[in-house]
C-alpha angles and dihedrals in degrees: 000000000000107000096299105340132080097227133054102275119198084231087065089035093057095036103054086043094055106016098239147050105317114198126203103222106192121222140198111205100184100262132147128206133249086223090058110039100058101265105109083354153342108220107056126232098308102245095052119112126221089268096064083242100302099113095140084043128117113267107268094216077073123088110248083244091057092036084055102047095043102057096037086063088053088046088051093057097074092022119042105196139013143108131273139221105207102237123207108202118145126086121341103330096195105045109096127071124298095248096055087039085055091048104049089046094048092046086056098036090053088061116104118268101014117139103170156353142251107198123190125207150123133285082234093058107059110091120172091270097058099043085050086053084048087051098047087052100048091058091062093039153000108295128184127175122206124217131184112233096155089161151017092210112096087194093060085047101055083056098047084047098230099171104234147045131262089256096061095050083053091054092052098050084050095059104047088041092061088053087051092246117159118238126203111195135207127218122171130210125208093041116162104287099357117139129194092270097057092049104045075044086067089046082058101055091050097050083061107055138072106271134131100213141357135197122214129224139208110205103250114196107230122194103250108024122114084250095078087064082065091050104046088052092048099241091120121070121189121226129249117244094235084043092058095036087051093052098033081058104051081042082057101055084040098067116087107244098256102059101094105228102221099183131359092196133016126237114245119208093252093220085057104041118103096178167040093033094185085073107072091066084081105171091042078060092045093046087045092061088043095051093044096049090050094045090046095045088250131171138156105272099020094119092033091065097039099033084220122129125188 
């Protein structure tokens, strides 16, 4: 066990590295995305909202100094006291020149309190300079860096326009890895076409490189975003709450110990979700994981060691 839970929560995981309360503060730099600006493509992955993703992110109009300080007030509000690791999540947060890179990393990592950062971005968008700036950094602090798998299926991936292949992703996990750079990967469920069986495949495939964490998503189905064009055609199906918490909990015991699970379902802005609904009550998703995996002698690893899987 990890404090409470059967699996290796980022919670245990934060607290046991820096010996308190450690809090993720989102941040919007300022970035676009190659996959949005026309040069791999202009309409972004399709599931992917305005915000890049970033919804729950600062307001980018807003310095990193001002985004920081403003959410950290509201966070101080229900915790009183911890430590942050400066999260950029919106958008491609590594595509954009060194310099600018160095100086938005340095802005969040000068606030009080701060002991790392996350940093999102996409397997494209990570040349030798900039790996060399990630590494720099990492000597002085904790540094993650967040990639979007979503998927193993290049053929998913083609329809949610990711923008690049399986290999690339691959090549990218190599080299920060060879810097000792920790990797924290995505994956989705409930992707277009995508049965039980693809998605416990990608499972699979992370539990097999060489990564240090990974979050899962549920597909949440935004207003204005070319996934609506799927829907509307039915050709997108949700996916029923017992039917996630089911397959969350045999991905959990699938996972060797040692890969820190950061998130086992994604938030939705309630004014842009479509569905599913069931989603937004987020902890009654999260108790219900927790209930299943006790009741069903679950527990992260327990397939990985035994290769058997109920």
């Amino acid at each position: 066990m990890w404090g409470d839970k059967p699996y290796y929560n980022l919670n245990y995981f934060l607290r046991n590295k820096f010996g308190e309360k450690v809090f993720k503060i989102s941040l919007d730099a300022g970035f676009s995305c190659p996959n949005r600006d026309g040069t791999i493509s202009s309409g972004g992955c399709i599931f992917c909202s305005e915000r890049g993703s970033g919804d729950f992110a600062g307001n980018r109009n807003y310095s990193i100094e001002k985004q920081f300080q403003d959410i950290k007030a509201m966070m101080s509000k229900k915790w009183k006291s911890g430590k942050y690791i400066a999260y950029f999540q919106a958008y491609t947060n590594t595509y954009a020149p060194c310099s600018v890179l160095r100086q938005k990393y340095d802005e969040a990592l000068s606030q009080e309190g701060v002991v790392g950062l996350a940093i999102a971005t996409r397997p494209d968008c990570l040349g030798e300079d900039v790996l060399d700036l990630i590494e720099e950094f990492s000597s002085k602090t904790y540094v993650w860096v967040e990639l979007g798998l979503q998927t193993v299926n290049d053929k998913t991936a083609k329809i949610i326009n990711r923008g690049y292949n399986l290999k690339t992703f691959e090549d990218a996990v190599n080299r920060l890895r060879k810097r000792n750079i920790d990797v924290v990967v995505h994956t989705i469920f409930g992707l277009p076409y995508e049965e039980r069986e693809d998605m416990l495949n990608t499972v699979k495939y992370i539990s097999q490189i060489d990564v240090q964490g990974v979050k899962f998503h549920l597909l949440h189905l935004l207003y204005d975003t070319p996934l609506v064009n799927l829907y509307k055609e039915g050709k997108l199906k949700f996916m029923h709450k017992d039917e996630y918490v089911d397959i969350i909990c045999t991905a959990i015991a699938m996972l060797p110990q040692d890969i820190v699970i950061h998130r086992l379902t994604g938030d939705a802005p309630r004014d842009l979700l479509i569905g599913p609904m069931w989603s937004l009550k987020k902890w009654e998703v999260l108790n219900s994981i927790n209930s299943n995996m006790t009741e069903n002698g679950l527990y992260q690893g327990l397939y990985f060691y035994t290769n058997k899987i109920k």
